[in-house]
N, C-alpha and C positions, 0 to 999 in steps of 0.2 A: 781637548780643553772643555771644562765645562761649560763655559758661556758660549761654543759654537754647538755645543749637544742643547744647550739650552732656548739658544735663536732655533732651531730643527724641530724642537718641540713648539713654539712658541705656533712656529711657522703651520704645521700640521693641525692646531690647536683653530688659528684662523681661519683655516679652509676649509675644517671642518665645519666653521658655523658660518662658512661663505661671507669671509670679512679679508681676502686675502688680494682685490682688486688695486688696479691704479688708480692715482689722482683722490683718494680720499680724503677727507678731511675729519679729522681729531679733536677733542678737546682730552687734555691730559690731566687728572688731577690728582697734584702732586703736594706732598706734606713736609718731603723733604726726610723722610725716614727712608732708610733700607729699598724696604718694596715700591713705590711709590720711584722712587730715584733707577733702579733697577728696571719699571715698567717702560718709565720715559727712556731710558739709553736702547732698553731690547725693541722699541716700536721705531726708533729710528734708526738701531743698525739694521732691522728687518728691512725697511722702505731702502734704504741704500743700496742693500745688498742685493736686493730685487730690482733695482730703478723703478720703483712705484710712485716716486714722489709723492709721497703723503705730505700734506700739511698741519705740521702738528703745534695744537695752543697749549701752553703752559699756562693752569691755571690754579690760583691757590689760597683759600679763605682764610684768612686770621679769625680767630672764634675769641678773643680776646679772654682765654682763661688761664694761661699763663708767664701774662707779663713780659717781662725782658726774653725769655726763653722765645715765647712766640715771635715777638721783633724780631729777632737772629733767623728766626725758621723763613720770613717771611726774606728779608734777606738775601736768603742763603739760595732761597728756588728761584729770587728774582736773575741773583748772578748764574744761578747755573742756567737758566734758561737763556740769559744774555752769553753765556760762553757758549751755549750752544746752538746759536744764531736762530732761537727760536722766540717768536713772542708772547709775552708775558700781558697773563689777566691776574687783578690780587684787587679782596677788597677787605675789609677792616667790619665786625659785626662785635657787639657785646650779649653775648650768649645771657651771661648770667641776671642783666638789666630784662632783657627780654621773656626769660624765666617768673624774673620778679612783678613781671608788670601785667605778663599774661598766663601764666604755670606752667604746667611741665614741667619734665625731668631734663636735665641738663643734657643728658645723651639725645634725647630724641630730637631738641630745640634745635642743637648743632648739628645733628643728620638732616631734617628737615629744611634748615637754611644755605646748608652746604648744596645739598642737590638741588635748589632751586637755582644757588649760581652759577651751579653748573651750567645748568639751563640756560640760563642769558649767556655766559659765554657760545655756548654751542649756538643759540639763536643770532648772536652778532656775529658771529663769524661764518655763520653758515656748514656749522659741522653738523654732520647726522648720529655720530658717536661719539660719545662719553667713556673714555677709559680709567677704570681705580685701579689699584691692587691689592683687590682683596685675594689673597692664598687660600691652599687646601687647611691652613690651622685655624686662619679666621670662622671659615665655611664649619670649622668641628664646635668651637666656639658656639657661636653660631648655634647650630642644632642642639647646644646642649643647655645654652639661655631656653632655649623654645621648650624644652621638655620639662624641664625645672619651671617653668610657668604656665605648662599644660597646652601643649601643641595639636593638632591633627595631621594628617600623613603631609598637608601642601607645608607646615612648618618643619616636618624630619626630613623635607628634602631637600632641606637648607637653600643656601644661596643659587640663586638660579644665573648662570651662564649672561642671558643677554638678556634685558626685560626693558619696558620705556623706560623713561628715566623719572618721570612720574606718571598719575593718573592722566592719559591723554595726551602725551608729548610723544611727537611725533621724533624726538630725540630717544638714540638707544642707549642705555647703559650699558657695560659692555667688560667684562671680569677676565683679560687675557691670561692671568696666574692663577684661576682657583684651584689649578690642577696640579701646582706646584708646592714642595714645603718650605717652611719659613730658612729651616737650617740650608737650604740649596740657595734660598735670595742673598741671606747670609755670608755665606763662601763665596758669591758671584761678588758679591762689594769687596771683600778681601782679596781674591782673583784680581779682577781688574781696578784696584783700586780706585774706585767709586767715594767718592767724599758725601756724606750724610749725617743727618740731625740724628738725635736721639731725643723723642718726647719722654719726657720724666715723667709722664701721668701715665702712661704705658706699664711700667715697673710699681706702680702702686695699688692699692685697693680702693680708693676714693667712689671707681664707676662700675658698675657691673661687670662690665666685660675687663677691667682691672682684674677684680675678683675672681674670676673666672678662668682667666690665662696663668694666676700668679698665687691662688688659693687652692681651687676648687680641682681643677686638672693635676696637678703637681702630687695631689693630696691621696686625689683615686688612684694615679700612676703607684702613688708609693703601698697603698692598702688593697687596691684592688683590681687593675689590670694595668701594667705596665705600656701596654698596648692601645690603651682608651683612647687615641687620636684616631688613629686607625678603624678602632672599631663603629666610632660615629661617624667617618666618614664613609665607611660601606655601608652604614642605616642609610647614610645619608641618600648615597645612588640607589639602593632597594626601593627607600620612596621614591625615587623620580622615577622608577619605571612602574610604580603601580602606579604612581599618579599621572602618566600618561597613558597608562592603560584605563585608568577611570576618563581621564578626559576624554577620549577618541569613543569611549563605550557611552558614555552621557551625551555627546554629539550626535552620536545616531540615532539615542534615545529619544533626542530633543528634537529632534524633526518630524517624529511620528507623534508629539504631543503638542505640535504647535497648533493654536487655532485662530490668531492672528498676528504676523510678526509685522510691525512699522517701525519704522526710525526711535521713538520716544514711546512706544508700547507693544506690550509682547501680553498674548495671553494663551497661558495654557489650559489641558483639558485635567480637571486637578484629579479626577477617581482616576483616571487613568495612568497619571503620577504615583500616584498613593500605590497604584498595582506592582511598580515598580521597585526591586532590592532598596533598603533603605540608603545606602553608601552612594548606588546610582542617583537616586531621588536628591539627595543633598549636589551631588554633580550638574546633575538640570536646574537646579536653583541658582546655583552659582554661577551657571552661563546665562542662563536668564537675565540676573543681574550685569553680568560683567559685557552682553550687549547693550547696554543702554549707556549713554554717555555721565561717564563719572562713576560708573557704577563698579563695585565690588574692591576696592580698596581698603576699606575698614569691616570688610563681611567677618564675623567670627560665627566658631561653633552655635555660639550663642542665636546669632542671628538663623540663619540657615535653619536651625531647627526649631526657630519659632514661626518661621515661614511654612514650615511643614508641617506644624500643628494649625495654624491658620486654614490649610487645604484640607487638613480633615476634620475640620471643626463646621459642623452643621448646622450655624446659622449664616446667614448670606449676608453680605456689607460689612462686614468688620476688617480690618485695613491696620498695618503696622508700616510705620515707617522707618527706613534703611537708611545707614550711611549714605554720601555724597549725594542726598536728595532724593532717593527711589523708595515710593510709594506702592506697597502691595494689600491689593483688597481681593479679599475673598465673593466672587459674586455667584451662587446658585454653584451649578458644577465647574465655572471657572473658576482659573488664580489669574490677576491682573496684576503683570510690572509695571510701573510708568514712574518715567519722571516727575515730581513732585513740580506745579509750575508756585510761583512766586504767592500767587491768594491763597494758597493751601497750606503755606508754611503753619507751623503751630502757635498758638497763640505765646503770647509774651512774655515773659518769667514776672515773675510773683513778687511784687517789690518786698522787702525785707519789713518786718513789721514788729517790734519790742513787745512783750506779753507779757500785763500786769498779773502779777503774783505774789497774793493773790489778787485778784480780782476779773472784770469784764473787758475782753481786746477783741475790738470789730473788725472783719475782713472781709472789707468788702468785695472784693476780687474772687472771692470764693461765697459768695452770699452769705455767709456764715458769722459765728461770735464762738470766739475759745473761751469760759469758763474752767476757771482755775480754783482750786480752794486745796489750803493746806491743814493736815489731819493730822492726830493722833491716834493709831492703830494698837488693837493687842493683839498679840503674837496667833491667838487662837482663831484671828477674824482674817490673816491673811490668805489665807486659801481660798477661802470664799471673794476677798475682793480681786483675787486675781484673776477668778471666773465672771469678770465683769458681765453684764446683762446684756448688752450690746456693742458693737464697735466703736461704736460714738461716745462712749464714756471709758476712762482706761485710766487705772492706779498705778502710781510710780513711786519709787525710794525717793526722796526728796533729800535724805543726803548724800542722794550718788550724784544730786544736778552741780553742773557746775556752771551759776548765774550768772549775766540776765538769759531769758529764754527769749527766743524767736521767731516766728515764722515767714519761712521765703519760699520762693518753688524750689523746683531740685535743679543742681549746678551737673557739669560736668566733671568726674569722677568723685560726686559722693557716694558714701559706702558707708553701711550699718549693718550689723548683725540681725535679722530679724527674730524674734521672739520664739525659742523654740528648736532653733537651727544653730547648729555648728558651723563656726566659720563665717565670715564675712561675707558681703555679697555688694555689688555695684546697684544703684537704684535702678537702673537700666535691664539688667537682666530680673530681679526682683520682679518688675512690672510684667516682663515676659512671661515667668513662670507665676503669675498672680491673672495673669491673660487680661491685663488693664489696656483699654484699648487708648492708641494715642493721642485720638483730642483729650479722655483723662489724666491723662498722666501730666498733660498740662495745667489744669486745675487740680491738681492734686498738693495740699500745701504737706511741709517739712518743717517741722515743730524740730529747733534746735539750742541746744547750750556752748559752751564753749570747750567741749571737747567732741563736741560732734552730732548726730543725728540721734534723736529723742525718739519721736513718733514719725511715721509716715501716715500720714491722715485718713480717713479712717485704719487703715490697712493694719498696721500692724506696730510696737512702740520696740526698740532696740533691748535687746537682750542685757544689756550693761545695766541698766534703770528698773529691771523687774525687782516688784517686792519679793525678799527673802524672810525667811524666820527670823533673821535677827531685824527688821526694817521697825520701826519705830515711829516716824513719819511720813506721811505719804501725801501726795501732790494729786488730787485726783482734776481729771480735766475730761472736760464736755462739752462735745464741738454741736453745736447747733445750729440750725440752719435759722439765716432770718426771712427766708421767703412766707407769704403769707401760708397757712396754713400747714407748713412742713416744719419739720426740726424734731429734737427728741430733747424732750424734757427730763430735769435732772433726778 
């Protein structure tokens, strides 16, 4: 039968990751689909079948995004968990209210809130695991979102087996199907007759990972390798074993380059970093990070190799600062981690400021005054005003603006094109590859219209708003300083 080959694998699968003990305790979390229904019955014919007595919590988030269907779902896992003399956690969230009030994508809002209740389940009941069911199709999934948005090897190794359950939770997440495929959960519910939900947002294209299982896979299967689950799932284990071979090889790198490790600071010996393979050198960075508390959870490429431009940048004291509050300064021949404390945070966003046009708008936050004045141009004069004489003064299409104009500091995921460059770019990494160090980047204002990011002050004005041959009138603007004796005259 295949559900007793299935419980065999399940079984081998826990031992392997030494999860296969008595008396533990579980949180299950369950959506009332297939897999999910399928993890719940095989962890507790396993515990039976064993005499392990696991104690396992049924637990399950309404994300309120569809309606009546959802009720039913929530329902549906309260009764099976009462049939199956297990008890029930459920709590009720409006994803979309949450979205609107704070941003984000709709997917990430509901993964973010979801594992956090995980979490308090796990903390009131006293579980130390967290079980989902994510599959080997999710995991391909999975890897091939990552690549199609520009991954590194810790992204093509997709989903990892057991990890906390977030930054610093001493709770495990814990994946007992990823090894398994969807059409095997599939025939176990029809096997054993298994009762379960069917999410409707599953079968459409609404969310990424919609697209992806129901567009994008289907699509390559039929044009270009029939095979493509398969084939991303052995990228997938390729990366896990380089990436364990980087980590174990950065580990002993990083012991010979410590030159002081404490609780809340680490500093290393940075020329002797630098001496080091570049793939290693990004390895020690990221353990660097990822020992300090809260650290390395939002680390991207980005990050990591501005850290290593920092070490071999030849002036001493300049300092970036990292996700979950980790501050690195470059001092003499050291690189210094440390956690960022509470007076160091960066000063305070730029309150938003309406820019008369034309005319004279004071800011005082930035000591400065924006000069605005609107022109008629001839086609022959544009070349030359595009080679503006300084940064502090910059000509724009005046009918590409789309009015009133503004300036605020920069928010969290603004993105403009910079002047020059193909392709879009986040303000964030901008500032990285512009090497603006972080107390500027917080005085640094963002001149905007109502389709988006104009100027980033002085630095550089949005590709969208350059004058072209055909431009006609133009917007020139001159940011001036009012401290005594500085500023640039127009």
């Amino acid at each position: 039968m295949e559900w007793d080959s299935f419980l065999q694998r399940l079984g081998r699968w826990l031992r392997d990751h030494e999860l296969g003990g008595p008396q533990m305790r579980w949180v299950v979390g369950v959506s009332g689909g297939p897999d999910s229904i399928v993890l719940l019955h095989a962890l507790r014919a396993f515990s039976e079948q064993h005499e392990l007595g696991w104690r396992l919590h049924v637990a399950h988030l309404h994300h309120g995004l569809r309606g009546a269907e959802a009720d039913e779902d929530a329902r549906f896992v309260e009764e099976t968990a009462r049939c199956l003399a297990l008890p029930f956690f459920g709590e009720h969230i409006d994803v979309r209210q949450i979205v609107a009030t704070r941003g984000g994508s709709t997917e990430e809002v509901a993964r973010r809130h979801r594992y956090a209740f995980l979490e308090r389940v796990a903390l009131k009941t006293g579980s130390d695991f967290v079980a989902v069911a994510h599959h080997a199709d999710d995991d391909a999934e999975t890897i091939l979102h990552r690549i199609c948005r520009g991954t590194g090897i810790r992204g093509l190794a997709g989903m990892r087996p057991l990890r906390p359950l977030q930054a610093g939770s001493r709770v495990t997440l814990v994946r007992p199907l990823l090894n398994e495929r969807r059409a095997t959960i599939y025939e176990i519910c029809r096997e054993r007759d298994f009762q379960t939900r069917a999410d409707s947002s599953n079968d459409g294209t609404q969310f990424t990972r919609g697209r992806i299982r129901n567009v994008i896979l289907p699509m390559i299967r039929e044009h270009l390798n029939p095979n493509v689950t398969e084939a991303l799932l052995r990228l997938g284990e390729q990366a896990r074993w380089l990436e364990t071979y980087l980590r174990d090889a950065a580990a002993r790198t990083f012991e010979s380059l410590v030159v002081s490790d404490q609780p809340n600071r680490i500093v290393l010996n940075a020329p002797a970093l630098l001496s080091k393979q570049r793939i290693i050198q990004a390895e020690v960075v990221r353990r660097a990070v990822s020992l300090l508390p809260g650290g390395e959870q939002d680390l991207s490429f980005t990050h990591v190799d501005a850290v290593l431009r920092l070490a071999a940048s030849e002036t001493s004291g300049k300092e970036l600062h990292l996700p979950g509050g980790v501050l690195v300064q470059k001092l003499y021949d050291r690189l210094e981690f440390r956690r960022r404390d509470a007076g160091e945070q960066p000063p305070g966003e730029i309150p938003p400021t309406f820019v008369h046009c034309p005319g004279v708008t004071r800011l005082p936050l930035l000591d400065a005054e924006l000069v605005a004045e609107i022109r008629d141009i001839d086609a022959d004069k544009i070349a030359e005003l595009r080679a503006a004489p300084h940064p502090f003064e910059q000509w724009i299409d005046y009918e590409r603006l789309r009015l009133p104009l503004l300036v605020r500091g920069r928010r969290e995921g603004d993105r403009f094109q910079p002047l020059g460059v193909s392709g879009t770019k986040s303000l964030s990494d901008f500032f990285i590859d512009e090497k603006i160090d972080p107390p500027l980047r917080a005085r640094t204002g963002v001149l905007c219209d109502q389709a988006g990011v104009v100027w980033v002050m002085p630095l550089r004005i949005d590709e969208r708003v350059k004058l072209r041959p055909g431009s006609r009138r133009a917007l020139r603007l001159v940011l001036k300083s009012t401290l005594a004796g500085t500023g640039v005259e127009p």
